[in-house]
N, CA, C and O atoms as a DFTB+ gen file, in Angstrom:
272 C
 N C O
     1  1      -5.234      -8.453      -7.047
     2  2      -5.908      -7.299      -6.517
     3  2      -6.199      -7.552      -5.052
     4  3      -6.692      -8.615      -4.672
     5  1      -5.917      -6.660      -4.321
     6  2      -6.177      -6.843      -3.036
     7  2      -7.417      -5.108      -2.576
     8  3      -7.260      -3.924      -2.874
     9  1      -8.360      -5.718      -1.898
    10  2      -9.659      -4.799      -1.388
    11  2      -9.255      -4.470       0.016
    12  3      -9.202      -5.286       0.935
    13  1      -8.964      -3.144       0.093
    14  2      -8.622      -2.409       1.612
    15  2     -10.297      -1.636       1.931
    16  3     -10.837      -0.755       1.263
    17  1     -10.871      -2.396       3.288
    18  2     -11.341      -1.096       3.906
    19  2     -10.617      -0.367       4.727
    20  3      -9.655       0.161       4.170
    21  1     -10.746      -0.116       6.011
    22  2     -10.091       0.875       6.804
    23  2      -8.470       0.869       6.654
    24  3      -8.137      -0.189       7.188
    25  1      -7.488       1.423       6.265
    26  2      -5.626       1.181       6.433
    27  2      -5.255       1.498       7.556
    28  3      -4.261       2.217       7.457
    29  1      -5.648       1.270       8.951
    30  2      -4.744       1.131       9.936
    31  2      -3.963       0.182       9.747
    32  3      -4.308      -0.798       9.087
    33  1      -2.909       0.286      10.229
    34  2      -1.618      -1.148      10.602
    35  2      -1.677      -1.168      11.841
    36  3      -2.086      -0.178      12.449
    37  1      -1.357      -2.087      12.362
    38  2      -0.944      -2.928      13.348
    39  2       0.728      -2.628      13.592
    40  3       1.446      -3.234      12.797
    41  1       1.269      -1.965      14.364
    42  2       2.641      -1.660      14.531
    43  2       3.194      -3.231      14.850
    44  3       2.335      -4.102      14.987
    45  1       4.565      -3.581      14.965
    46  2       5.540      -4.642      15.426
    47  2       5.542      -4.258      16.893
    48  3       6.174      -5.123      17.499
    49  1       5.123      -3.373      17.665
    50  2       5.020      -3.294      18.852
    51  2       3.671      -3.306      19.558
    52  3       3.379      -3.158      20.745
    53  1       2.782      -3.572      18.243
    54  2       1.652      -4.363      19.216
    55  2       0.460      -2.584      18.922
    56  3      -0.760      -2.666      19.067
    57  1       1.035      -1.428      18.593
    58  2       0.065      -0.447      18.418
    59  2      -0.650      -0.263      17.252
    60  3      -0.436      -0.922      16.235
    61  1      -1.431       0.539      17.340
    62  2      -1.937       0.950      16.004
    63  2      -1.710       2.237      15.496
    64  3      -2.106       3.262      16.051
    65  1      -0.902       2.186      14.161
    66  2      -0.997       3.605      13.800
    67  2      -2.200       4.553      13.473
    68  3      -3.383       4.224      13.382
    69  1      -1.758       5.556      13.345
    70  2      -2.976       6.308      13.396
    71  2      -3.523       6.183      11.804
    72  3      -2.722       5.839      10.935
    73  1      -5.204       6.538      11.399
    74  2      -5.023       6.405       9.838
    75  2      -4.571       7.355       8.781
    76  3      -4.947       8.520       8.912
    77  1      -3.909       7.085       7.870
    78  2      -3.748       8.456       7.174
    79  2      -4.738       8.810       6.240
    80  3      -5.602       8.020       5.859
    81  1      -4.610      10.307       5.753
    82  2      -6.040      10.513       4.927
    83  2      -5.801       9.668       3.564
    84  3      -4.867       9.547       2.772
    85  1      -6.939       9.212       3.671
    86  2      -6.807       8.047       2.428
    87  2      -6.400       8.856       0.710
    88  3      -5.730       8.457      -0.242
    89  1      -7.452      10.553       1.050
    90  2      -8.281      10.787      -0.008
    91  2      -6.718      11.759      -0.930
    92  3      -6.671      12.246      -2.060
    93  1      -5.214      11.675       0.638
    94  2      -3.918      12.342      -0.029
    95  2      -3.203      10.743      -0.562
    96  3      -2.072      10.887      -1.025
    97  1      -3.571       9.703      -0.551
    98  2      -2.991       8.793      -0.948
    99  2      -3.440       8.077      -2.246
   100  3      -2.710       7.285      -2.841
   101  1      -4.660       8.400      -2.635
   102  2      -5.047       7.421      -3.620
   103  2      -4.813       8.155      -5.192
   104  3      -4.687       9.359      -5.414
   105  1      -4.802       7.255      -5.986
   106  2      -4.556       7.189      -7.102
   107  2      -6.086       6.793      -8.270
   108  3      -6.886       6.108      -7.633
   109  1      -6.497       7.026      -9.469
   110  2      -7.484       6.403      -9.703
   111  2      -6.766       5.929     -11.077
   112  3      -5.917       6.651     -11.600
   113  1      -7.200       4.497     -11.724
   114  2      -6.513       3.837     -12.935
   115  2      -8.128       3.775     -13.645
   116  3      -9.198       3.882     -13.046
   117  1      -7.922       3.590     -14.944
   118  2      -8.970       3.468     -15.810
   119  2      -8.904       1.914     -16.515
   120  3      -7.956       1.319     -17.029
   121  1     -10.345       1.514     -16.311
   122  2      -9.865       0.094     -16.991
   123  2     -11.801      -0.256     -17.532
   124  3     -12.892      -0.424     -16.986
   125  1     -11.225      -0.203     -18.879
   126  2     -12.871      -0.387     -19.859
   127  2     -13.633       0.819     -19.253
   128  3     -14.676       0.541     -18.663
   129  1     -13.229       2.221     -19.323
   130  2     -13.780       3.452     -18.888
   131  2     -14.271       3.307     -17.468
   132  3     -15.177       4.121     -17.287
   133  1     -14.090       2.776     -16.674
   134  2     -14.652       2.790     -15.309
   135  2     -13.054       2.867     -14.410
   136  3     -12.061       2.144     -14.320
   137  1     -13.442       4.004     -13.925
   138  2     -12.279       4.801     -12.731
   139  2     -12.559       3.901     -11.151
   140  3     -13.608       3.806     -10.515
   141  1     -11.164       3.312     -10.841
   142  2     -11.267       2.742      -9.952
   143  2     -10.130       3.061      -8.848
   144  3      -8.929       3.043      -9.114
   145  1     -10.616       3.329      -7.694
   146  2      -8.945       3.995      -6.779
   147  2      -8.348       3.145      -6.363
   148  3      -8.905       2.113      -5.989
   149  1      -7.174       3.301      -6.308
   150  2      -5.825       2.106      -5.817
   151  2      -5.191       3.037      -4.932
   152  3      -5.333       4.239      -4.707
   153  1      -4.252       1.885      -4.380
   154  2      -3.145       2.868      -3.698
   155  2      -1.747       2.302      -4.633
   156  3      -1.590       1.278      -5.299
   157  1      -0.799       3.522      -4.331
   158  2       0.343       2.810      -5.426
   159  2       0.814       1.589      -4.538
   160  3       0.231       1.182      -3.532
   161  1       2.194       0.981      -5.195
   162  2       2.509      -0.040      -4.607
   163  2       3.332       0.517      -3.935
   164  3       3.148       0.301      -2.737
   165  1       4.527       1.412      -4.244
   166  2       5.162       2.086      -3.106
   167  2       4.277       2.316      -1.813
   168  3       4.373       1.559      -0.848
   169  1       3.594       3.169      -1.832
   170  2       2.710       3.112      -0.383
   171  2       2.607       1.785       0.595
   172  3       2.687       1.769       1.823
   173  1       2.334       0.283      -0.629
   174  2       2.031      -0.708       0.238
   175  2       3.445      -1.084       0.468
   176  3       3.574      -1.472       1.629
   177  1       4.708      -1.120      -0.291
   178  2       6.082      -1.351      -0.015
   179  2       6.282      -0.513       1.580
   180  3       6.794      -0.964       2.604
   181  1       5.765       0.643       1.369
   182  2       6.229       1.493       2.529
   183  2       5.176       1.036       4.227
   184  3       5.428       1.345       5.392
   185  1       4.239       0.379       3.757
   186  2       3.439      -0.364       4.827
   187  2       3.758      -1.219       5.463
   188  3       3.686      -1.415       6.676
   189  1       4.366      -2.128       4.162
   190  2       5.143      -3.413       4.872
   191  2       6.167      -2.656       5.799
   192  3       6.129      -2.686       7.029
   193  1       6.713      -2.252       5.348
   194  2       7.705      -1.791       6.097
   195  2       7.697      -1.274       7.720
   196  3       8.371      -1.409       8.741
   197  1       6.816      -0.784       7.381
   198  2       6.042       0.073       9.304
   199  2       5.333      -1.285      10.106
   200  3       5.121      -1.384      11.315
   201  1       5.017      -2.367       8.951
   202  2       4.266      -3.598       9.915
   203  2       5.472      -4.576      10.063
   204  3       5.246      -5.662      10.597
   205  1       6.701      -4.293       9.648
   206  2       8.141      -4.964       9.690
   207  2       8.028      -6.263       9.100
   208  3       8.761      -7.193       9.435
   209  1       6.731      -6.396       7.844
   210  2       7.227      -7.302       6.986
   211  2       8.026      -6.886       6.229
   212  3       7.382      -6.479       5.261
   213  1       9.110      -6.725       6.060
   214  2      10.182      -6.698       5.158
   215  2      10.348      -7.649       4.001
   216  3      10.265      -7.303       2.822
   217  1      10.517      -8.511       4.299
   218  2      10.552      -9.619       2.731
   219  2       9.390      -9.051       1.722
   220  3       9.689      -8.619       0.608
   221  1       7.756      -9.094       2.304
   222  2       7.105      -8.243       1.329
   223  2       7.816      -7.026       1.005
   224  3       8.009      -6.850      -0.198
   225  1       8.191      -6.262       1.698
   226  2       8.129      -4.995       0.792
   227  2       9.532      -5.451      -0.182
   228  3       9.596      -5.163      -1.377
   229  1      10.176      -5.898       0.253
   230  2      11.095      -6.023      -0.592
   231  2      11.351      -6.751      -1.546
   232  3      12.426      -6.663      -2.138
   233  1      10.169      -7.832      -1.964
   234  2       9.934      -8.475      -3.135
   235  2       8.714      -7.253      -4.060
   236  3       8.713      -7.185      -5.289
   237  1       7.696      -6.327      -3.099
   238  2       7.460      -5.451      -3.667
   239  2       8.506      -4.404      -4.685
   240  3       8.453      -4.170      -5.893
   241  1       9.164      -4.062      -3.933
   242  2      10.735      -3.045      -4.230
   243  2      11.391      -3.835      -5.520
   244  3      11.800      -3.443      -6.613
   245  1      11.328      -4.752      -5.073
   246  2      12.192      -5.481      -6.231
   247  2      11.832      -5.499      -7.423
   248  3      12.536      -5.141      -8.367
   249  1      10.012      -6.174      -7.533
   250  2       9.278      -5.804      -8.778
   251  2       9.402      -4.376      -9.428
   252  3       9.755      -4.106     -10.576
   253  1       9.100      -3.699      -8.616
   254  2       8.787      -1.983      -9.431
   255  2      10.126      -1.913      -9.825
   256  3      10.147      -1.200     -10.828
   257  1      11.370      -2.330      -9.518
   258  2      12.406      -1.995      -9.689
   259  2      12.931      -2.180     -11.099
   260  3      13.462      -1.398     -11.888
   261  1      12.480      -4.003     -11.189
   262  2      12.473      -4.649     -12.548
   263  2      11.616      -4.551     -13.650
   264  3      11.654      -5.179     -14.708
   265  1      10.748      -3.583     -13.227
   266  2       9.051      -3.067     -13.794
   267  2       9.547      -1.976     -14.370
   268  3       8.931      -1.806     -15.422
   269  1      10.583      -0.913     -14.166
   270  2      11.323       0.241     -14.368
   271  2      10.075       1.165     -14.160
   272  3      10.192       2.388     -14.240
């Protein structure tokens, strides 16, 4: 489990993207009746990607892939 406050990234060119609205991205999962928000993992696959870690997203990609 990883705890996000604010999701700006840090661009590969040194900027910051702007933030997106969190409240069109999140998801909520249920676990022992208590609702908790996530973001999917695609989203964070698609993060890595804009912060040009690539190997993450693509060991991300890979899981969901083999996850069906």
């Amino acid at each position: 489990m990883e705890v996000n406050g604010g999701i700006e990234k840090k661009l590969p060119d040194g900027t910051w993207e702007t933030p997106p609205d969190i409240d069109s991205l999140k998801q909520c999962i249920e676990i022992v009746d208590v609702r908790i928000p996530v973001l999917s993992l695609k989203n964070k696959e698609d993060t890595y990607r804009k912060m040009g870690r690539i190997e993450q997203a693509d060991q991300i990609k890979d899981w969901m892939e083999q996850s069906g």
